[in-house]
ZADOKOL-578548 format. One record per residue (C-alpha): residue number from 1; x, y, z. Coordinates in steps of 0.02 Angstrom, whole numbers, plus 50000, padded with zeros to 5 digits. Layout:
N
<NUM,<X,Y,Z>>;
...
***
This chain:
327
<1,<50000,50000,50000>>;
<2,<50064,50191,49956>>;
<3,<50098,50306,50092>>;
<4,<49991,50432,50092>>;
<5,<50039,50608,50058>>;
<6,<50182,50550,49926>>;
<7,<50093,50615,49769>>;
<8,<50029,50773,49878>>;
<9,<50221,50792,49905>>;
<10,<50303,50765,49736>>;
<11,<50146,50881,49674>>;
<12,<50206,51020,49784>>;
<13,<50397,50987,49717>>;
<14,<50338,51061,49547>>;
<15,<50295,51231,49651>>;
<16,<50394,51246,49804>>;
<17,<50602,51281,49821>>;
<18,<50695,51155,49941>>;
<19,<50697,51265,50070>>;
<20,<50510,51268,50092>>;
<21,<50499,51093,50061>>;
<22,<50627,51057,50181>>;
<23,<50548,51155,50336>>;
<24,<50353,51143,50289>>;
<25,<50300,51029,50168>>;
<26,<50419,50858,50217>>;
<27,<50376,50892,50425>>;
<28,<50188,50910,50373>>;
<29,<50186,50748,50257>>;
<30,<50297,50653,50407>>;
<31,<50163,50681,50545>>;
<32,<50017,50647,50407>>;
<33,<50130,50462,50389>>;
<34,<50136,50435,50546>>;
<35,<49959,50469,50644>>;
<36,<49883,50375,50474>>;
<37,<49996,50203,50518>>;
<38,<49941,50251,50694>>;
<39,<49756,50265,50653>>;
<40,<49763,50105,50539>>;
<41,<49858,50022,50672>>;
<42,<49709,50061,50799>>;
<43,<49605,49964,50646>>;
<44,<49504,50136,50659>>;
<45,<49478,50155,50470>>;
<46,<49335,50299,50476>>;
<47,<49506,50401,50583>>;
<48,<49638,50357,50447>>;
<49,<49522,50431,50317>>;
<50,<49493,50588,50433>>;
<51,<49710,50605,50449>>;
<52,<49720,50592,50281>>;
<53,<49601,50721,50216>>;
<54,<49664,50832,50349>>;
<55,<49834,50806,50309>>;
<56,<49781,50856,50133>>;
<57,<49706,51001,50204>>;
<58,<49853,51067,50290>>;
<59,<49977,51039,50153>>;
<60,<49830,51147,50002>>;
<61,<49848,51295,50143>>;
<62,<50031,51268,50145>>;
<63,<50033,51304,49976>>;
<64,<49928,51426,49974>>;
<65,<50024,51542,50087>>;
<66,<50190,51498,50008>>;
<67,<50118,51529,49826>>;
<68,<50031,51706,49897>>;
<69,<50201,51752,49989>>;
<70,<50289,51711,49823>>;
<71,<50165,51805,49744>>;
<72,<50202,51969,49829>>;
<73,<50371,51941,49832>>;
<74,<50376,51951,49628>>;
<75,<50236,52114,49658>>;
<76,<50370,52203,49765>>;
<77,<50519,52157,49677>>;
<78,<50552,52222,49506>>;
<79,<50713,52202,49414>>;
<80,<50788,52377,49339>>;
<81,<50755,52301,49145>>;
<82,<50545,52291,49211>>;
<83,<50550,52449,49315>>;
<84,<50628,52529,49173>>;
<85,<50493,52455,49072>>;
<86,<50362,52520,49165>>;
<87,<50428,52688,49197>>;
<88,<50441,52716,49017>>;
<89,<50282,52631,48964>>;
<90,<50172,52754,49100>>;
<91,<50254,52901,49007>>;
<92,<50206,52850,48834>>;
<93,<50040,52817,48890>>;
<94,<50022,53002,48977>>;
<95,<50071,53070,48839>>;
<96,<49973,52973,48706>>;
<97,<49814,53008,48804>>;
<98,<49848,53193,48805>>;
<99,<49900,53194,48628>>;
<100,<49755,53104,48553>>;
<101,<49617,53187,48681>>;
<102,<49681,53370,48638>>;
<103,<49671,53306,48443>>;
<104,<49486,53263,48481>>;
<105,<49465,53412,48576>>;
<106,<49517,53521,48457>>;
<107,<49417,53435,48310>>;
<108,<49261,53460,48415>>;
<109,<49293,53628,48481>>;
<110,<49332,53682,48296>>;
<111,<49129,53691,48269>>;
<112,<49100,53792,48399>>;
<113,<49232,53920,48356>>;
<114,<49126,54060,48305>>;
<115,<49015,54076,48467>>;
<116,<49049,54200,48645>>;
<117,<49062,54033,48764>>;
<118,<49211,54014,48845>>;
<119,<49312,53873,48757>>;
<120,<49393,53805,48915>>;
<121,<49271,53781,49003>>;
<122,<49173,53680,48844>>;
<123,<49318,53582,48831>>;
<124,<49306,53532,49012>>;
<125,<49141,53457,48979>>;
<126,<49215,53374,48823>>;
<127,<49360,53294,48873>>;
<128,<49246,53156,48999>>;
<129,<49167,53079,48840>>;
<130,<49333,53065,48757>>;
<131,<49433,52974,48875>>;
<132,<49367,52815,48859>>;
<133,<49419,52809,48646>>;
<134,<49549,52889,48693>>;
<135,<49658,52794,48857>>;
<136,<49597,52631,48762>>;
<137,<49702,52714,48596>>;
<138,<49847,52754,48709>>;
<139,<49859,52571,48774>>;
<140,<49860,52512,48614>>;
<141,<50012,52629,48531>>;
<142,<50102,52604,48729>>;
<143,<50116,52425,48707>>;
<144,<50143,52427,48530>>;
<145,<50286,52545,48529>>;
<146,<50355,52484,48696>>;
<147,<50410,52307,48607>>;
<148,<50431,52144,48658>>;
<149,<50578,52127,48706>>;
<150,<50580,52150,48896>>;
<151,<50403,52090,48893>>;
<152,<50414,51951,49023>>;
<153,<50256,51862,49086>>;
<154,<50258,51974,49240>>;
<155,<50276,52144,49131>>;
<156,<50110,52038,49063>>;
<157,<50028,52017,49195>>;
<158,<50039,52219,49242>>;
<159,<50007,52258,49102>>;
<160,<49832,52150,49080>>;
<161,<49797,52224,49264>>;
<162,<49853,52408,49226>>;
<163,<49720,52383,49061>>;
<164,<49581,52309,49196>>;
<165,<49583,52438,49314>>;
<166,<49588,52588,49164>>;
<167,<49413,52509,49104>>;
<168,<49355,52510,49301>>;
<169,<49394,52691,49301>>;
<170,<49314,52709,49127>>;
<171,<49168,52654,49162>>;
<172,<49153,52766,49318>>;
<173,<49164,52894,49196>>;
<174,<49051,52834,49071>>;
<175,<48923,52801,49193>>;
<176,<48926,52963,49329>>;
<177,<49030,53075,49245>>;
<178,<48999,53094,49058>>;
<179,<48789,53134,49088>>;
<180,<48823,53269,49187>>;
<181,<48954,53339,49089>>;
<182,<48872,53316,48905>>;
<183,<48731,53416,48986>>;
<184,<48833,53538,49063>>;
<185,<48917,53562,48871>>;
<186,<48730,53571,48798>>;
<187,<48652,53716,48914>>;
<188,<48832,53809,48896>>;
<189,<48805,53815,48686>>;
<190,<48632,53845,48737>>;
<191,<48659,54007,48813>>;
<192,<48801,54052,48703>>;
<193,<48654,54062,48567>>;
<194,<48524,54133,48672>>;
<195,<48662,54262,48721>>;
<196,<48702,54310,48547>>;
<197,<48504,54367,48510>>;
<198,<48490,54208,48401>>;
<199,<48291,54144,48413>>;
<200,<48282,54009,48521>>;
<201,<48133,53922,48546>>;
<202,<48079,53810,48720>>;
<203,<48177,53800,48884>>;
<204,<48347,53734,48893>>;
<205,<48389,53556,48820>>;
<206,<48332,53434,48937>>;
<207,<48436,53266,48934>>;
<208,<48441,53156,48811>>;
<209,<48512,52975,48800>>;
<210,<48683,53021,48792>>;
<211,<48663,53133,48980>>;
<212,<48557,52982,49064>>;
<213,<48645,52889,49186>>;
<214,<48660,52702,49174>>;
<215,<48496,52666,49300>>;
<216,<48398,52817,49188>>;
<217,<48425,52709,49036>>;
<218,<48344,52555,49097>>;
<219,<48203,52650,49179>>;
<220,<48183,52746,48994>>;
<221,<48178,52582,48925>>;
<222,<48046,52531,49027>>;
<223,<47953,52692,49002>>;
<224,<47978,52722,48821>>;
<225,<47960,52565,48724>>;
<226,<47962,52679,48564>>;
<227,<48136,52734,48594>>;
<228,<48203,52576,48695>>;
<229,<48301,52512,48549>>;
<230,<48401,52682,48541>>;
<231,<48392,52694,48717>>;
<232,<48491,52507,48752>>;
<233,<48610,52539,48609>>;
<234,<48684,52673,48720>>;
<235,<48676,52592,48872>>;
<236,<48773,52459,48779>>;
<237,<48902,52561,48695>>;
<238,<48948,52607,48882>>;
<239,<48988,52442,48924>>;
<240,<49079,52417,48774>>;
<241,<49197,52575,48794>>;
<242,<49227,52548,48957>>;
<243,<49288,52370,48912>>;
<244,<49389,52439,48744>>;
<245,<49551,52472,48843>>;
<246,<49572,52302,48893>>;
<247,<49521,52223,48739>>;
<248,<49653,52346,48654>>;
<249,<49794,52304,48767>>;
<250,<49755,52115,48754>>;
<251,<49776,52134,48548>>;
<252,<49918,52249,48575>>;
<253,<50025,52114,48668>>;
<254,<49966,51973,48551>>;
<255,<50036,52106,48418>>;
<256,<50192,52119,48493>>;
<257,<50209,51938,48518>>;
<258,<50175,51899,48336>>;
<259,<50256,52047,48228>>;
<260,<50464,52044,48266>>;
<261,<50457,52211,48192>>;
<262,<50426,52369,48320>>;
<263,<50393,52492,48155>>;
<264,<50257,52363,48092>>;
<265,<50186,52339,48262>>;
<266,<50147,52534,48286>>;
<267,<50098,52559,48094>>;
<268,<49945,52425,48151>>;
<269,<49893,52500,48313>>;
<270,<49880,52667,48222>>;
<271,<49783,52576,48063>>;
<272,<49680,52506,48201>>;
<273,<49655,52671,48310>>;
<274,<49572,52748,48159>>;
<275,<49470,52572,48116>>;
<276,<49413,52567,48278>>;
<277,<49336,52731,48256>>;
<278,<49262,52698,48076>>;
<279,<49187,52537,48161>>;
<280,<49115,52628,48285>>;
<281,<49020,52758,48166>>;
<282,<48968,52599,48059>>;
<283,<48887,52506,48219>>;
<284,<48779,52666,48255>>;
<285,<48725,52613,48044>>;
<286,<48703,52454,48088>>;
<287,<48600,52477,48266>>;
<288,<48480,52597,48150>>;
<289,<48472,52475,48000>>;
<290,<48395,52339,48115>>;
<291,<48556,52226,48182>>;
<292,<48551,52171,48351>>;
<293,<48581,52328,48472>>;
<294,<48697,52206,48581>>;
<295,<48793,52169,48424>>;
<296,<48792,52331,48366>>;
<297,<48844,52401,48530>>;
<298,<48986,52295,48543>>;
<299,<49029,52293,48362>>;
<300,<49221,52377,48369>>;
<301,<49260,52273,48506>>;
<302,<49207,52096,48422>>;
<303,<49316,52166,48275>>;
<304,<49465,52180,48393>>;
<305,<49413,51993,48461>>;
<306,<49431,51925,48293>>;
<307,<49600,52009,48277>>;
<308,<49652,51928,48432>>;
<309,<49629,51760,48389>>;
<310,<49718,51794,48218>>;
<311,<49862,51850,48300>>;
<312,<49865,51711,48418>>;
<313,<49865,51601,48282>>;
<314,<49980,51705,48189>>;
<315,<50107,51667,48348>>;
<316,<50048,51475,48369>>;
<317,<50092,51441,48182>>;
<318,<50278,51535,48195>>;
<319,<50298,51455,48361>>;
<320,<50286,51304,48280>>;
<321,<50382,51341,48093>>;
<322,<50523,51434,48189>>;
<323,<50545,51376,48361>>;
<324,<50689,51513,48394>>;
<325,<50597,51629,48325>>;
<326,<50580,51734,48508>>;
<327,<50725,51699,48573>>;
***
C-alpha cells in the first residue's frame, strides 16, 4: 500500500524551492505518515480517512500561503530592465492620452469656434466623453511601441491588470461622469446662442440618451418602448467603451508577440486606432438598419476579438515553423 501524502508531496515539488519543502512541506507529510499508520494500526479506518484528508488540508493551505508570499514577493520586487519598462511605458501612455484627447478636443471645439462661450470651460465638459476612445488608443500605441523585448510574463501580467483597472475607472466615467458633463456642454452652447440674440425656441435642452445615467437608461427603457432600441444601444456602447482598453491592450501584446518588427507593430495599432473609430460610426448604421443593438453596441470590440485570435494564431503557427523565433 502507498503512503499517503507522497503524490501530495512530489505535486508540491513542481511549486515549492527546497527550502520550503525542507521546513514545511516534508515535517507536514511526516506527521500525516505517521498518525495515518497510527490510526490504521488502531484498525480505526473511519480516523485514517479523517488524517488523511486533513493532512491534505494542511499541506493545500501550505501552499497557498507559500504561493501568495511568492506572489508578493515578485509584486514588490522588480528588476531595473521591468522597472525601466514600466517607467517608460506610464510616460508613453500620459502622453498618448493627452495627445490624442487634445486632437479630439480640438476637432470638436473647431465647430464651435465662432460663438461667445468660453472654450475652456466647453472643453472641460468634452474631454469626459473622450477618454474612454481615447486611454483605450493610448494602450494600444504604449504597448505597441514599447516592444517585446523585455516583455516578460510578469511585465504581462501588469500590464493586463494596469488595462483592467483603466476600464474600472472608465466606466466610472462613462456612467457618473459623462451625463452630467454632456449636459453641462449642451446648456453652455445653449446660452452662448440665446446670448448672441439668436431665436431660440423652448427651455433649455433637457437630457437626452447620451446625459442619462446608466439606472435612467433602463428605467427609459421601461418607460419608452418607442425609443428603447436607441435607448439600450447606448447603454450598451457604455459597456463596450469601458471594456475597449482592455480588449486593446490584450491585441496589442498578442501584436507584439506575433510581429518581430517594432515599426510594423505601431503602423497596426495606428491603422487600428482609426478602424476602431470607423467601426464605431458603422455600428451606430448598423443599430439603425435593424442589427442586434447588443451586436451593434459591441461591434468595434468583436472586431478587435477577431484580431486577437488571428494574432494568436499568427504566433501559434511561427511558434511552431520557427521555434527560435523569440529567442
Amino acid at each position: 500500500m502507498t503512503r499517503p501524502g507522497l503524490r501530495l508531496r512530489a505535486f508540491a515539488a513542481r511549486f515549492c524551492d527546497a527550502r520550503t519543502m525542507e521546513r514545511l512541506i516534508d515535517p507536514t507529510i511526516a506527521d500525516l505518515q505517521r498518525e495515518h499508520a497510527e490510526a490504521r494500526g488502531r484498525g480505526t479506518i473511519w480516523a485514517a480517512r479523517w488524517v488523511r484528508a486533513r493532512g491534505c488540508i494542511s499541506i493545500a493551505t501550505l501552499l497557498a500561503h507559500a504561493a501568495a508570499g511568492n506572489t508578493l514577493h515578485a509584486i514588490g520586487h522588480w528588476s531595473p530592465d521591468e522597472t525601466s519598462y514600466l517607467r517608460r511605458s506610464s510616460i508613453v501612455f500620459l502622453l498618448a492620452t493627452i495627445a490624442t484627447t487634445m486632437l479630439l478636443v480640438y476637432l470638436q471645439m473647431d465647430r464651435y469656434s465662432d460663438m461667445r462661450v468660453d472654450g475652456a470651460l466647453l472643453t472641460i465638459y468634452i474631454i469626459p466623453s473622450i477618454l474612454p476612445l481615447t486611454t483605450a488608443w493610448a494602450a494600444l500605441l504604449t504597448i505597441a511601441c514599447s516592444g517585446r523585448e523585455r516583455l516578460t510574463r510578469k511585465l504581462t501580467a501588469a500590464v493586463l491588470a494596469a488595462a483592467f483597472a483603466c476600464s474600472i475607472a472608465m466606466f466610472a466615467d462613462l456612467a457618473w461622469l459623462v451625463p452630467d458633463s454632456n449636459q453641462a456642454f449642451r446648456e453652455a452652447v445653449f446660452n452662448a446662442v440665446a446670448s448672441r440674440g439668436e431665436l431660440v425656441f423652448g427651455p433649455p435642452p433637457v437630457r437626452g440618451d447620451r446625459e442619462m445615467s446608466m439606472g435612467e437608461l433602463r428605467r427609459q427603457m421601461v418607460l419608452q418602448p418607442e425609443r428603447a432600441r436607441h435607448l439600450a444601444f447606448t447603454y450598451h456602447t457604455r459597456w463596450s467603451m469601458s471594456a475597449a482598453p482592455l480588449i486593446l491592450a490584450g491585441f496589442a501584446l498578442l501584436l507584439v508577440r506575433s510581429i518581430k518588427r517594432r515599426a510594423a507593430s505601431v503602423a497596426i495599432a495606428c491603422v487600428l486606432c482609426v478602424g476602431y473609430w470607423v467601426v464605431q460610426l458603422f455600428a451606430q448604421a448598423a443599430m439603425k438598419g435593424g442589427y442586434p443593438v447588443v451586436l451593434s453596441a459591441w461591434l468595434p470590440n468583436l472586431v478587435v476579438l477577431d484580431l486577437c485570435l488571428l494574432a494568436a494564431a499568427l504566433t501559434t503557427v511561427r511558434r511552431r515553423t520557427r521555434p527560435d523565433a523569440f529567442r
